[in-house]
N, C-alpha and C positions, 0 to 999 in steps of 0.2 A: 509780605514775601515769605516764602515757604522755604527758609535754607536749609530746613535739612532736607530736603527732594536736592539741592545744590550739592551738598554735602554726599547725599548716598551716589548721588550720580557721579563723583568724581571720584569714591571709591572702588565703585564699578569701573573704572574705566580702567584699573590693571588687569582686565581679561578683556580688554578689547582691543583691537587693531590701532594702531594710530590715525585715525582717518577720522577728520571733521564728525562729531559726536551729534547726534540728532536731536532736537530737545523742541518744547512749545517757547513761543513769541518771550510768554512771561518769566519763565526760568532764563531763559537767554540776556534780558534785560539786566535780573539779577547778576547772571554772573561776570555782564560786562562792568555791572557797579562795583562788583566786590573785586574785580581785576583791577580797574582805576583805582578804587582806594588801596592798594599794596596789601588785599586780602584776598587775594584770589582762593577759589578752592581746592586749585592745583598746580604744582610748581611751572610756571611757564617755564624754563628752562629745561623739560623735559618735554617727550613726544608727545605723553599724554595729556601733559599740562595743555600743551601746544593745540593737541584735538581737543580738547577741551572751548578753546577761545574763540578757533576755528570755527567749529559748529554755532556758536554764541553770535559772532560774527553774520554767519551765514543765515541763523533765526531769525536776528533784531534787520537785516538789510533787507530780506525777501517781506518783511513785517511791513516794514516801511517803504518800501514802494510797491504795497500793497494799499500803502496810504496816499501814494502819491508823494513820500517825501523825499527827496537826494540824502541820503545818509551814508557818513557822517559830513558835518557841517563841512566844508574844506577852507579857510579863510582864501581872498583872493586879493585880500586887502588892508593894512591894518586896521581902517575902519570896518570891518567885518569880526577882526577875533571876540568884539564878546556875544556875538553868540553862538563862540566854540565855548563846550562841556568839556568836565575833565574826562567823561565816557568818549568823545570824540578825540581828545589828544592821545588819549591813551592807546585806542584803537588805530590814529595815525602814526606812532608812533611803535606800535607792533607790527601795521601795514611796510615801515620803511625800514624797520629792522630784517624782514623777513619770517617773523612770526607768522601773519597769516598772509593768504594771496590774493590777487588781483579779483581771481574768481567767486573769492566768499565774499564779494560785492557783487550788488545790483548795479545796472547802468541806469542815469550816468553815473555815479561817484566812481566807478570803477575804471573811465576813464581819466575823472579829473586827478584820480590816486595816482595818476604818471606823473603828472605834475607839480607832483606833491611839495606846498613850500609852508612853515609856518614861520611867524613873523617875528619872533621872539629868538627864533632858533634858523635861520636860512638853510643852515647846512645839513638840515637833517635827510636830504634825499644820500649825503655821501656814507647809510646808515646800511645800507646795504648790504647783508653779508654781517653786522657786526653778530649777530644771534648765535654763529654758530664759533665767533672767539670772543666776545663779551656782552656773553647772557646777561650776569649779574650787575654789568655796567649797565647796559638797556632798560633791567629794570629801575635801579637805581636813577635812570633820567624821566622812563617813565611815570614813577609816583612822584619825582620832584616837577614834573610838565602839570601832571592830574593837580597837585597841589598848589601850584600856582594860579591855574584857571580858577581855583575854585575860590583862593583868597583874588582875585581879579574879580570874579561876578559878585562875592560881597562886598565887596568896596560899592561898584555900580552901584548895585540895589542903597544901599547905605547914601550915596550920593544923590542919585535918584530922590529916594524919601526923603534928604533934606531939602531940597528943591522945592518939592510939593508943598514942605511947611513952612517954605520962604527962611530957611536958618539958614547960616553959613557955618564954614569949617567949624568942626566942633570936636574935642579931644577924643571921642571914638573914630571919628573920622584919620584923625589922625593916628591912632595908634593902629586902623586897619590899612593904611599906608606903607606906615612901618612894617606890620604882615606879610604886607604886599611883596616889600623891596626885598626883605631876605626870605620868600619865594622865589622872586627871581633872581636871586644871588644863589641859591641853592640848585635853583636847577641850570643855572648856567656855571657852576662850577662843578656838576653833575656831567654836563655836555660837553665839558673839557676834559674828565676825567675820560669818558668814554673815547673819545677821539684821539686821546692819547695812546690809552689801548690799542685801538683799530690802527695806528701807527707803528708801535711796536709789533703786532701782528702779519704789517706787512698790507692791509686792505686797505 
């Protein structure tokens, strides 16, 4: 990955308009990785952050249903979440904040985005609006959402691979359990905090 082409790009972007930022398939990818991990390379709580994600958004979706793929993943079911990425919760979870819009998707996912539920979190369509009275809460749920999924699919894979060598529970297993559970104590105390905000706010 070439981040400083990421890096120069986002320093460029204080002479620019706030309008979805232009970029190739592969920088795009990057900068949706380095937004899910709580690195992005510009402050989403600002405009330009914002065009920033925007355009990244708009790359990585026209990319992939250029491949023929619905992006991002949408669960429809809890047997579906693992194969939500934490690039996918991340990105649903700016989609329902109001960070980016319906439009820097491809159809379908652009439709299924109305619909938008995840299954950990139900209430996240009532996120609407929260972007513009708690930024810092939004992000604060979104790297505790990306972080969850991510100790969720090493667990899988973990699980997975003991199977295959016919082992049972085994103290790594367990201790990436334990990971697991205060992930999602984390980010569900992260989704509290937010909603409480967005109550005091009045949304």
């Amino acid at each position: 990955m070439k981040r400083g082409f990421v890096l120069a790009l986002a320093a460029a972007l204080s002479a620019c308009a706030p309008t979805p930022v232009r970029m190739p398939a592969a920088q795009a990818a990057e900068v949706l990785n380095l937004f899910a991990a709580g690195a992005g390379p510009a402050n989403i709580c600002s405009r330009n952050g914002r065009a920033l994600l925007r355009g990244a958004v708009q790359a990585h979706s026209r990319e992939m249903a250029q491949a023929g793929v619905a992006w991002p993943v949408i669960p429809q079911a809890s047997q579906e979440t693992e194969n939500v990425t934490s690039v996918d919760i991340s990105v649903m979870i700016a989609f329902a904040a109001g960070f980016v819009k319906p439009s820097d998707f491809r159809t379908p996912a652009r439709g299924m985005l109305a619909h938008l539920t995840f299954t950990h979190w139900p209430e996240i369509q009532r996120m609407r609006g929260a972007a513009d009275v708690a930024c810092a809460e939004v992000q604060a749920l979104q790297q505790a959402a990306s972080g969850f999924v991510v100790e969720q699919s090493r667990l899988a894979q973990m699980v997975h691979a003991a199977h295959l060598r016919g082992q049972s529970a085994s103290e790594r297993l367990q201790r990436q359990s334990v990971r697991l559970e205060r992930a999602q104590t984390r980010m569900n105390e992260s989704a509290a905090v937010l909603e409480s905000r967005m109550r005091e706010a009045g949304v």
